[in-house]
N, C-alpha and C positions, 0 to 999 in steps of 0.2 A: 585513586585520584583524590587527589586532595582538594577541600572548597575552598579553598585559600588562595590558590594558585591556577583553579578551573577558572577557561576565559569564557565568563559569561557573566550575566548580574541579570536579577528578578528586576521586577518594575512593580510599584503598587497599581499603576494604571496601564492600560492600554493603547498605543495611538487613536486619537479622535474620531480620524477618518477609516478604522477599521471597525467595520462592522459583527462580523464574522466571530460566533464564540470561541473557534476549535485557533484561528488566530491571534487573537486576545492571549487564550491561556499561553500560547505557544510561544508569543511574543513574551509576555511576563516572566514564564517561565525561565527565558532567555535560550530557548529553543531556535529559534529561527528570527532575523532581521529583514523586516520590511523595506525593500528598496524604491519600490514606487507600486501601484494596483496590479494584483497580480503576478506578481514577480519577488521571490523572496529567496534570500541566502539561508544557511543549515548551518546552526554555529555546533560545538562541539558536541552537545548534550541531543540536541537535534538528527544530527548525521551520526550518533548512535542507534539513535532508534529507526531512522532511514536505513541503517547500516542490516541490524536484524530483519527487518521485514524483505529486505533484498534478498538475504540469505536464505530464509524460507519460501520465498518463491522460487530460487534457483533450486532449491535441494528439491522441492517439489517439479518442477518445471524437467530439472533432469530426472527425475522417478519415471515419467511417462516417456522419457525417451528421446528428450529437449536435447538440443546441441545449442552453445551460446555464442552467437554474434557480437561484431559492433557494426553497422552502417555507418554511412555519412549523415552528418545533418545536412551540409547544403546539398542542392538539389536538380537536378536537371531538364530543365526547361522539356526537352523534347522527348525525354522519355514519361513524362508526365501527361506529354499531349496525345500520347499514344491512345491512351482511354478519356482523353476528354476531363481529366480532372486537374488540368493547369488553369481553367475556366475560372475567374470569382466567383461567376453564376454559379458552379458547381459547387467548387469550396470556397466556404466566403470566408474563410478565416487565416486567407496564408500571408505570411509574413514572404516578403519578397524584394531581394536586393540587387545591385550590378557588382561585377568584376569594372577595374579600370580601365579592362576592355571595351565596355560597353554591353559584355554580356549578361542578361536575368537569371537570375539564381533564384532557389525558393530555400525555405529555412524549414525543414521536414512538418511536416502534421502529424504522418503516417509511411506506413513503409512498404505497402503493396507493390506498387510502383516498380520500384528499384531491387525489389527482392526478388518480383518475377524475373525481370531483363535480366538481372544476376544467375538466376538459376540454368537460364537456357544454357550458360559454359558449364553444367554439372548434373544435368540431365536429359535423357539420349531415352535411354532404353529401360526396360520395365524393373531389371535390374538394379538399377538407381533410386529406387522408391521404398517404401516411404521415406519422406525426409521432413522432420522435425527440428525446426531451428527457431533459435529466438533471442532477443538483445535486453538490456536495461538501458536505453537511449535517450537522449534530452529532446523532446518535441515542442514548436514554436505555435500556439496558436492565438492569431490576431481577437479575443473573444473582445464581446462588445459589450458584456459584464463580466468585470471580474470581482462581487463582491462576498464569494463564500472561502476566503480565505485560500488555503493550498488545498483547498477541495477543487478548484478551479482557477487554474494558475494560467498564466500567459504562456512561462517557461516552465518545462514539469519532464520530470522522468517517468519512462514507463517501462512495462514488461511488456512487449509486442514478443508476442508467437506466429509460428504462419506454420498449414501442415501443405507436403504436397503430397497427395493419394493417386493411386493405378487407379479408382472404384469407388464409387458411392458408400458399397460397404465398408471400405477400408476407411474410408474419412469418415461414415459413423461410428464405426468403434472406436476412433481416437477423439472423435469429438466427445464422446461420453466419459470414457476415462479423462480429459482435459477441466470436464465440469466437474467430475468427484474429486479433482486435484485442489481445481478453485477452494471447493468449500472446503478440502481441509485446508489450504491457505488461511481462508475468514476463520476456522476455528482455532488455531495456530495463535490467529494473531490477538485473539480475544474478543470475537464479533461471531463465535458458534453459538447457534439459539436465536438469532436477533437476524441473519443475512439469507434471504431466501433466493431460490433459482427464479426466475421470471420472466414468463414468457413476452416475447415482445415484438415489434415490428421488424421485420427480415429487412423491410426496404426493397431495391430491386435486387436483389440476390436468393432469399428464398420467404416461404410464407411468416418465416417466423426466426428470429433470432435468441438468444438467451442472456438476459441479463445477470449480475447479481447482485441484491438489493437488500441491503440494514436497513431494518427499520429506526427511523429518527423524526423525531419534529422538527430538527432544520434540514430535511431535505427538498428536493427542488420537485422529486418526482410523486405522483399517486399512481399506488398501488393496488391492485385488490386481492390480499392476500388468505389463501386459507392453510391455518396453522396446523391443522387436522393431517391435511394430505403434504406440507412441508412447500409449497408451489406458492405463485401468485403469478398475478399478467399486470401489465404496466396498462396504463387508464387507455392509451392510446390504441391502445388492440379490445378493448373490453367490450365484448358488444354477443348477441345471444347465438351466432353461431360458432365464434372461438369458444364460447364457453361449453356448447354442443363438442366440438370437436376435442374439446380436454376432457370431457366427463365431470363438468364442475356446474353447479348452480347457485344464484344469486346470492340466497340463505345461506349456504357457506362463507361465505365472502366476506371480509371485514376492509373497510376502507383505510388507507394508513399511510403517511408520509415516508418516504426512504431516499436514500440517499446509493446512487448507483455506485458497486464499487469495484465493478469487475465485468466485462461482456464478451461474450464469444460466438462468431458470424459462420454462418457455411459461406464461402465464395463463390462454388462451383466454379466453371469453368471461365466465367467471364476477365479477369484478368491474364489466364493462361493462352486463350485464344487472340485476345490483342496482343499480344507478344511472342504469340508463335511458339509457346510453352509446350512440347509435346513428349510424349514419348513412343515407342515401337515394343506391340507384347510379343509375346513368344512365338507366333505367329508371321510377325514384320508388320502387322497394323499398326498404323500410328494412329492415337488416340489424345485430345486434352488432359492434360491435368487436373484434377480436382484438389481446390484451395480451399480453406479455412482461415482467421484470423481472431486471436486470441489476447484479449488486453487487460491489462491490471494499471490502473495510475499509482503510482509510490507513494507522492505525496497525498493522495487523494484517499487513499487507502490511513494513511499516518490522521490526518486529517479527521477521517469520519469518527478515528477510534476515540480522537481529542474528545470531538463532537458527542459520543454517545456513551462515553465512559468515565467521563469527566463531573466533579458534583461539585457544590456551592464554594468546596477550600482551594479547587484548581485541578491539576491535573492527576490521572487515573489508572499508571500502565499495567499491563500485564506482564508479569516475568518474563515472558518470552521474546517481547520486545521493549524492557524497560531499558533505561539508558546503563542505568546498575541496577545489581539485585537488591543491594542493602544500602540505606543511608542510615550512617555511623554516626550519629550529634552527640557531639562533646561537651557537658555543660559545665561548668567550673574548671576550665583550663588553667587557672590560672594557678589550681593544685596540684602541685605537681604528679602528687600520685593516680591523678583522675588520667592529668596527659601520659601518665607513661602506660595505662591499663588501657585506654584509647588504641595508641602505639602499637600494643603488643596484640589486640584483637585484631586491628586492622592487617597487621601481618600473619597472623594466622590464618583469618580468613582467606588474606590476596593469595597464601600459598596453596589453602585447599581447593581453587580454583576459581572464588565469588570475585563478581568486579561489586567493589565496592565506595561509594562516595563519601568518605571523611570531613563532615564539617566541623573544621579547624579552627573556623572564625573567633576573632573576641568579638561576640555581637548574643546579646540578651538572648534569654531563652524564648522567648515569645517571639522575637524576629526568627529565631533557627526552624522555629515549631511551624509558622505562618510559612516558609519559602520549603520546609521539604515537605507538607500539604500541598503549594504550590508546582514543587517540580514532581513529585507525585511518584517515586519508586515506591515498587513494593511492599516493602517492610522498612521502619526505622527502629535503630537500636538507639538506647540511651543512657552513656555513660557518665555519669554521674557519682557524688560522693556517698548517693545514696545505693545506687548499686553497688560500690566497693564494700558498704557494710553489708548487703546482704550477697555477696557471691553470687548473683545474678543482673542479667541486663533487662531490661522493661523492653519489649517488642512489640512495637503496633502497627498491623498490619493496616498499610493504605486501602485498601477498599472496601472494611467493614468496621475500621475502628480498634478492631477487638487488641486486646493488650493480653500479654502474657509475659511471665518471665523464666529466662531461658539462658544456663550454662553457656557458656563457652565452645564449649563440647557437643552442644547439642544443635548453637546456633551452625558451628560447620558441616554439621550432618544434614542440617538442613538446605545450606544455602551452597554446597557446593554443586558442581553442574550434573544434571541431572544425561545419563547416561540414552 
């Protein structure tokens, strides 16, 4: 891709009324356009990197056994009212509209709901189980802040999972394989070391649910984590008989801001039983369903990485989900031999399989130097008149600085896809 022709543009500032750092950068970057609070578009450079983090959760998501949905977003009134969560009181967050009918729709939240009613046409008998399914879906939630950027969005995609189990035991073995998936997700995406599992409130479903939590100084949540045993408990469960019942004490514990980026719920049977969810074992007993519910926000996930990976020049990615692997700045275009070594690297490279971003621009080296610190790939290469005298390119890797200079040959050894 060429920067010339990429539809986007840096900003030296940020909208006024955005408060939010991982937004700011994002918006500058020319990542993502602010359409009103909470609510944001994915411009090219953006929905790259929305694009990889999808991909590694599905490739992850189907490892454990995942099958990929889509649901509806709108919503139906009366199968909602089945468990009582078409209520305000209960969810106070739903967006909610008519048909020209007159009839009330809802604009999804979540998707237990509709995923049980769905499943009773697809399961019967014991035969039918396990079943592991899961969507990347747009969910609408009315929040009543939305000031942490696409950490917290109105409108947002998610990875919603749901398991359904014969057994207790069979919905804890997949619930634990679900949690080693998670963190290699967080360490995939550049958040291993920093995102801890953590225990937290079940709510009415059971004693205890599981979050997963990056630590950050712009998070909403406290934590009490111990880096020792790889755990923590969120502030809201914290008290001396959860700490009894984990084998943890106080003196372990370090207090610490994070940022939720991922939670997974046992359901148990309470959704299967409001909808008549059953099945018949080998036997002819009919038995409930045992549910689970498995969540990743996309943006939220994109969002935290801005947020904790990001330093004073702007943005910070990791290979693995950077928009490209290389930015190519071309300084003295306006020589011809610099444009045609440009040219010929950036074709070498696209054919060894690197995506990489060519700045083409006629605009000073200090603007090129300021916006690809700014959009924050990887590595930048630097071709110049001064690398044509020396048969090498100057490489400085975005996250430590460190500069090197490096063949032609050596740069496609390195930056081609890693198998």
């Amino acid at each position: 891709m060429k920067q010339g022709t990429l539809f986007t543009k840096t900003r030296r500032e940020a909208p006024k009324d955005e408060v939010a750092k991982n937004a700011q950068l994002l918006i500058r970057g020319g990542f993502i356009h602010k359409e009103m609070a909470g609510v944001y578009s994915y411009l090219p450079l953006g929905l790259r990197v929305f694009k990889k983090i999808e991909e590694i959760i599905r490739e992850e998501m189907n490892g454990i056994g995942g099958q990929e949905i889509s649901l509806t977003t709108l919503q139906d009134k009366s199968v909602w009212e089945k468990t009582g969560r078409w209520s305000e009181e209960v969810i106070d967050v739903w967006f909610k509209t008519k048909l020209a009918n007159g009839s009330e729709l809802g604009l999804a939240t979540t998707h237990e709901e509709p995923l049980t009613a769905l499943m009773r046409e697809y399961i019967s008998s014991w035969r039918d189980m396990p079943r592991y399914v899961y969507q990347f879906q747009t969910k609408f939630r009315n929040e009543l802040r939305a000031k942490s950027g696409i950490m917290r969005a109105r409108e947002f995609v998610m990875k919603d999972l749901y398991s359904f189990d014969r057994s207790e035991g069979e919905f804890k073995e997949f619930y634990e394989r679900c949690a080693q998936a998670y963190m290699r997700v967080f360490e995939r995406v550049g958040l291993g070391g920093m995102t801890f599992r953590t225990f937290a409130s079940g709510g009415s479903f059971s004693k205890f649910s599981d979050e997963f939590q990056t630590v950050c100084e712009a998070g909403e949540d406290t934590i009490y984590l111990s880096r020792k045993k790889g755990i923590a408990l969120n502030k809201e469960v914290y008290n001396d008989g959860v700490l009894k019942d984990l084998g943890l004490s106080k003196g372990e514990l370090e207090e610490v801001k994070a940022i939720e980026v991922g939670n997974i719920f046992p359901l148990g049977t309470r959704f299967s039983e409001a909808f008549g969810l059953t099945y018949k074992d080998e036997k002819g007993k009919e038995h409930p369903v045992i549910m689970g519910c498995y969540g990743i926000g996309l943006g939220r996930l994109m969002g935290t990485v801005a947020e904790a990976l990001s330093d004073s020049k702007g943005l910070v990615w990791p290979r693995s989900i950077a928009p490209f692997d290389a930015h190519l700045v071309e300084l003295g275009g306006e020589n011809e031999e610099v444009r045609k070594e440009a040219a010929e690297l950036y074709k070498d490279l696209t054919e060894a399989g690197a995506e990489v971003l060519w700045d083409d621009r006629d605009a000073r080296a200090g603007e090129k130097f300021a916006d690809s610190d700014l959009i924050g790939i990887p590595v930048r290469i630097v071709i110049s008149s001064k690398s044509l005298a020396e048969g090498k390119f100057e490489c400085v890797e975005r996250a430590t600085g460190k500069t090197e200079h490096k063949t032609a040959g050596e740069l496609i050894e390195e930056l081609r896809p890693r198998t």
